[in-house]
C-alpha positions as semicolon CSV with decimal commas, in nm:
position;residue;x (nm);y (nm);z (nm)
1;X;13,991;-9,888;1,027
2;X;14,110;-9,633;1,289
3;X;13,951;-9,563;1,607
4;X;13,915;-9,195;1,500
5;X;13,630;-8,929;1,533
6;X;13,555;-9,017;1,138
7;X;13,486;-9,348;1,178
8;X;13,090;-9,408;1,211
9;X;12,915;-9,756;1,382
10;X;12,555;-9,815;1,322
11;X;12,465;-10,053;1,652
12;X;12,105;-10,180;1,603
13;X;11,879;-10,223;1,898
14;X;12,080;-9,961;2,100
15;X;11,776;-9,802;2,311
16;X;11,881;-10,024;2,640
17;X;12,125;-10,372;2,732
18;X;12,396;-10,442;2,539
19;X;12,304;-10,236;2,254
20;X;12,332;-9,916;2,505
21;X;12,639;-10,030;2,616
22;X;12,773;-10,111;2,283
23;X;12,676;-9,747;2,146
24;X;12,813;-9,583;2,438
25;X;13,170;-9,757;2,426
26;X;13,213;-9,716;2,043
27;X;13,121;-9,352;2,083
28;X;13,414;-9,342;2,373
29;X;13,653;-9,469;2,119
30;X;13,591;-9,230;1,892
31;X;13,294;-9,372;1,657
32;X;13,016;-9,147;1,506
33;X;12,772;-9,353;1,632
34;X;12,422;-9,426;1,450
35;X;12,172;-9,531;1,732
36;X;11,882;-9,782;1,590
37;X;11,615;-9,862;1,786
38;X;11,225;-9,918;1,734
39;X;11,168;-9,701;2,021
40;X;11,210;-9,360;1,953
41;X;11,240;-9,245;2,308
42;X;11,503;-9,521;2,387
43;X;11,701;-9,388;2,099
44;X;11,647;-9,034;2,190
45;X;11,813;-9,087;2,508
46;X;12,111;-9,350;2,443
47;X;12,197;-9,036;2,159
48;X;12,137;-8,790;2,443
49;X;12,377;-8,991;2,692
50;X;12,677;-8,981;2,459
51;X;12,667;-8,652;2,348
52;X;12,654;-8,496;2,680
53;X;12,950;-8,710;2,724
54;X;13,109;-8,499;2,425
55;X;13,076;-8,804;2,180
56;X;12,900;-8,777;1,857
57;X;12,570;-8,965;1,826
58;X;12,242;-8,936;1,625
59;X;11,929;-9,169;1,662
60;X;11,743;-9,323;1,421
61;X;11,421;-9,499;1,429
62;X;11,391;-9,796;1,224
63;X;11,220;-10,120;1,149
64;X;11,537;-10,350;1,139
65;X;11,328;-10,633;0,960
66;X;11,194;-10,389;0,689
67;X;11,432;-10,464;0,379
68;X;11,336;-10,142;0,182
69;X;11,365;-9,942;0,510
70;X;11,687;-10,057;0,605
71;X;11,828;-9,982;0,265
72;X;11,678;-9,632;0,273
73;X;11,811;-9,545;0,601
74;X;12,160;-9,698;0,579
75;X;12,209;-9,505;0,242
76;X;12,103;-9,205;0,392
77;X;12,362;-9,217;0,643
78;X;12,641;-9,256;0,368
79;X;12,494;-8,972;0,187
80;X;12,513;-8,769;0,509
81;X;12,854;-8,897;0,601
82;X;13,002;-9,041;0,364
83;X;13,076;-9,365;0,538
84;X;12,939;-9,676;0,734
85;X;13,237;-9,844;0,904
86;X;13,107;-10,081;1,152
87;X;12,780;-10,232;1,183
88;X;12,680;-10,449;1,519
89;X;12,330;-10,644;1,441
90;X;12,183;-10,667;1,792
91;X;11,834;-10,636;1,779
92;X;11,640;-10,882;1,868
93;X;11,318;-11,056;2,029
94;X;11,275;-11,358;2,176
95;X;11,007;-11,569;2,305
96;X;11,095;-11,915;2,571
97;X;10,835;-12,185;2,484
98;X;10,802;-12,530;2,483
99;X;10,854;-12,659;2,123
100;X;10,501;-12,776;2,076
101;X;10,354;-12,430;2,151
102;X;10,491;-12,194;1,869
103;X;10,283;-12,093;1,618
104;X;10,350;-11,935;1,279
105;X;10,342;-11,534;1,423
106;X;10,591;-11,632;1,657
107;X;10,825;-11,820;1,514
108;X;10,805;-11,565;1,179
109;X;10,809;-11,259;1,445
110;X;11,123;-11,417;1,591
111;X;11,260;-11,472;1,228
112;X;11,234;-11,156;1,117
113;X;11,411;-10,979;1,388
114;X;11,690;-11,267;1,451
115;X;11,758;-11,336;1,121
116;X;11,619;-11,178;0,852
117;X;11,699;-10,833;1,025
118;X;12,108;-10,926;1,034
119;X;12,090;-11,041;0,652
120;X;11,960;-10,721;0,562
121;X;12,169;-10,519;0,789
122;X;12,478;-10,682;0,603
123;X;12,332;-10,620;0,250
124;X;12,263;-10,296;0,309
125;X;12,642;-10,189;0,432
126;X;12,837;-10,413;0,204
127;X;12,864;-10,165;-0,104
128;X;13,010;-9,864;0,087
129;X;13,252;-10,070;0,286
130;X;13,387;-10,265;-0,024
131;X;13,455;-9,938;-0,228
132;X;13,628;-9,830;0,044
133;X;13,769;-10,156;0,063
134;X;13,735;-10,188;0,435
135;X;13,487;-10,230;0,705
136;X;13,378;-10,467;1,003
137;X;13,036;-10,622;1,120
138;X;12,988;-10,818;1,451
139;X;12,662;-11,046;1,498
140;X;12,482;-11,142;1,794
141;X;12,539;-11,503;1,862
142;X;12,453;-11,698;2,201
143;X;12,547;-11,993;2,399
144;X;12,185;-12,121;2,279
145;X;12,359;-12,213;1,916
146;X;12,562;-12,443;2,097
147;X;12,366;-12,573;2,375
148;X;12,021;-12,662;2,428
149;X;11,804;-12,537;2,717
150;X;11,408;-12,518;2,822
151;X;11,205;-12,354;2,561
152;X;11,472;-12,222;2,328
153;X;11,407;-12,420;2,031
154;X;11,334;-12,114;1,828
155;X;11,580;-11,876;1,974
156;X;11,868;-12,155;1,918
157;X;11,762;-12,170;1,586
158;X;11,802;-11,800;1,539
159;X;12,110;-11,786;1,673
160;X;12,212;-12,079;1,473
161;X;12,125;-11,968;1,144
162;X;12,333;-11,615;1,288
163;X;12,603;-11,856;1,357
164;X;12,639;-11,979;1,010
165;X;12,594;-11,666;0,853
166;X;12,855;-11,499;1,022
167;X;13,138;-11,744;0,911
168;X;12,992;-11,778;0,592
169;X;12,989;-11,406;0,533
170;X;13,345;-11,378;0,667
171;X;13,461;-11,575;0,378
172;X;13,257;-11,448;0,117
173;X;13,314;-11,060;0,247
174;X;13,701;-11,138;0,400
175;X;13,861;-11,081;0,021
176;X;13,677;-10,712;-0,001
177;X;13,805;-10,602;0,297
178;X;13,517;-10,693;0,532
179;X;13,598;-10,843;0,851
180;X;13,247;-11,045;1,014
181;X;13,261;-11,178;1,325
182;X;13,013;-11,233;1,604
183;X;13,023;-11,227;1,986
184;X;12,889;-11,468;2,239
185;X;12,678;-11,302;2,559
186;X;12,681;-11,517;2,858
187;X;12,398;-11,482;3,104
188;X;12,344;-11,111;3,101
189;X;12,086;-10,996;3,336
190;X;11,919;-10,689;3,027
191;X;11,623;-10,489;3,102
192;X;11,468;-10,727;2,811
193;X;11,620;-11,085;2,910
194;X;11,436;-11,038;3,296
195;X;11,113;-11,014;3,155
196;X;11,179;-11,403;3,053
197;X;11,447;-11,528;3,286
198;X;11,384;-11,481;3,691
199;X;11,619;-11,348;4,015
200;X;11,668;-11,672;4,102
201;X;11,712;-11,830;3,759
202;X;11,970;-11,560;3,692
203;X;12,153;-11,645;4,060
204;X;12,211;-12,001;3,966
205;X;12,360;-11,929;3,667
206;X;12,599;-11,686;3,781
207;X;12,717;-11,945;4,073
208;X;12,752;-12,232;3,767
209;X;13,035;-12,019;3,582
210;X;13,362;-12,067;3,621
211;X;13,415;-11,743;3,681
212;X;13,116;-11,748;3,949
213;X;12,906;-11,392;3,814
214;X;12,655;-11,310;3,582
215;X;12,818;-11,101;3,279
216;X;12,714;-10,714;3,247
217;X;12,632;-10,562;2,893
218;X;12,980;-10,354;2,923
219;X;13,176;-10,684;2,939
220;X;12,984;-10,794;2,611
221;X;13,057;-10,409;2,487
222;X;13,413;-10,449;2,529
223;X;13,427;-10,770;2,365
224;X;13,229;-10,573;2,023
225;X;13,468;-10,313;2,069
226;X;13,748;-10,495;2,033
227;X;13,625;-10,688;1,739
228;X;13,561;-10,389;1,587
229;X;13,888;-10,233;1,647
230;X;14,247;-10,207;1,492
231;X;14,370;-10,464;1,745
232;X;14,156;-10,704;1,555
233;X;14,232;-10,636;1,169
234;X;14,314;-11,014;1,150
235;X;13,995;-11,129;1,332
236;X;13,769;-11,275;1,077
237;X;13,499;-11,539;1,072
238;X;13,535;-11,553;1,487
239;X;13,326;-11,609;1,706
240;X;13,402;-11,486;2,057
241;X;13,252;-11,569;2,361
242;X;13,256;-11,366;2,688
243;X;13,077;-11,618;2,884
244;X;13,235;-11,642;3,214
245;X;13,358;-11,965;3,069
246;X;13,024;-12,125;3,028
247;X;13,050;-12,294;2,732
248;X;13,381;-12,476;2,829
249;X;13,213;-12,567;3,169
């Protein structure tokens, strides 16, 4: 893969956080990039943003966890371009609650979005990167697989079960020319994550890094860029965290 104007990303959940970040870096590197988002008016404007920055961009609205949907649209976009070359599963919604207080709609809502979402994101993109016999996907992991915390039972499972699909998918996918890896967010204060985590919450666990700051969503974007890029064409099955150091703390 070449980070030329032909190449084409599809970044899900790219109205806002990483997912803005992520579209807006891939676009500076040359991508075509595919902006997902539910919101139509988040899309509309992260598409906005890089073309008035002369990159190429193009929203789409779409319901990430609807199989059929996903299908439909992805396929669209190859009939329109001929191509999907990267794919960066972002989207995602999370609820913190102690373990005794999910019930079924949140733990399926959560599901859906976190897992089911990334599976059919991956189906949907394998055919037209294996007859062109390249292509690379990065997943949204999170410290959470790896390390328990206050009401994350069901987002650490998501992120587990993302986890294990990504290295499981890098083998499978690895001998048709699919590279899958997946990145690892630290504590990134997003528009979405402060409507769970506080000011003060997110202060304390900037000083408890070793590198003594909160991440941005451009660090994480530079991290899916890379992945994503030439420089990484023997990167498969990783998963790379950009954590401040957290996890080795």
């Amino acid at each position: 893969m070449s980070e030329s104007a032909e190449c084409l990303a599809i970044v899900t959940g790219a109205g806002r956080g990483i997912g803005r970040a992520t579209a807006l870096r891939l676009a500076e590197d040359g991508f075509r990039v595919i902006v997902v988002d539910r919101d139509p008016g988040n899309a509309d404007h992260v598409a906005g943003e890089i073309r008035n920055h002369g990159g190429m961009a193009e929203p789409r609205v779409l319901d990430v966890t609807d199989r059929a949907a996903v299908r439909k649209e992805y396929a669209g976009v190859v009939e329109q371009y001929g191509r999907i070359d990267a794919l960066v599963n972002n989207a995602i919604w999370l609820k913190y609650a102690p373990l005794v207080d999910f019930d079924e709609s949140l733990v399926d809502g959560m599901f859906a979005i976190g897992i089911k979402a990334v599976l059919w994101g991956m189906q949907a993109v394998v055919p037209t990167m294996t007859a062109a016999g390249v292509g690379a996907i990065v997943n949204l992991s999170s410290p959470a697989a790896f390390r328990g915390g206050p009401g994350t039972s069901v987002y650490s499972t998501v992120k587990g079960a993302v986890t294990s699909l990504t290295t499981q998918a890098a083998v499978e996918l690895g001998p048709l020319g699919i590279r899958v890896n997946a990145i690892i967010p630290g504590s990134i204060p997003t528009e979405g994550a402060r409507q769970h985590v506080s000011n003060a919450t997110y202060a304390a666990r900037g000083d408890s890094v070793p590198l003594r700051r909160n991440g941005t969503p451009e660090d994480i974007a530079d991290g899916i860029a890379y992945l994503l890029s030439p420089r990484a064409a023997y990167v498969n099955g990783h998963l790379l965290a950009v954590d401040g150091g957290y996890l080795v703390s």
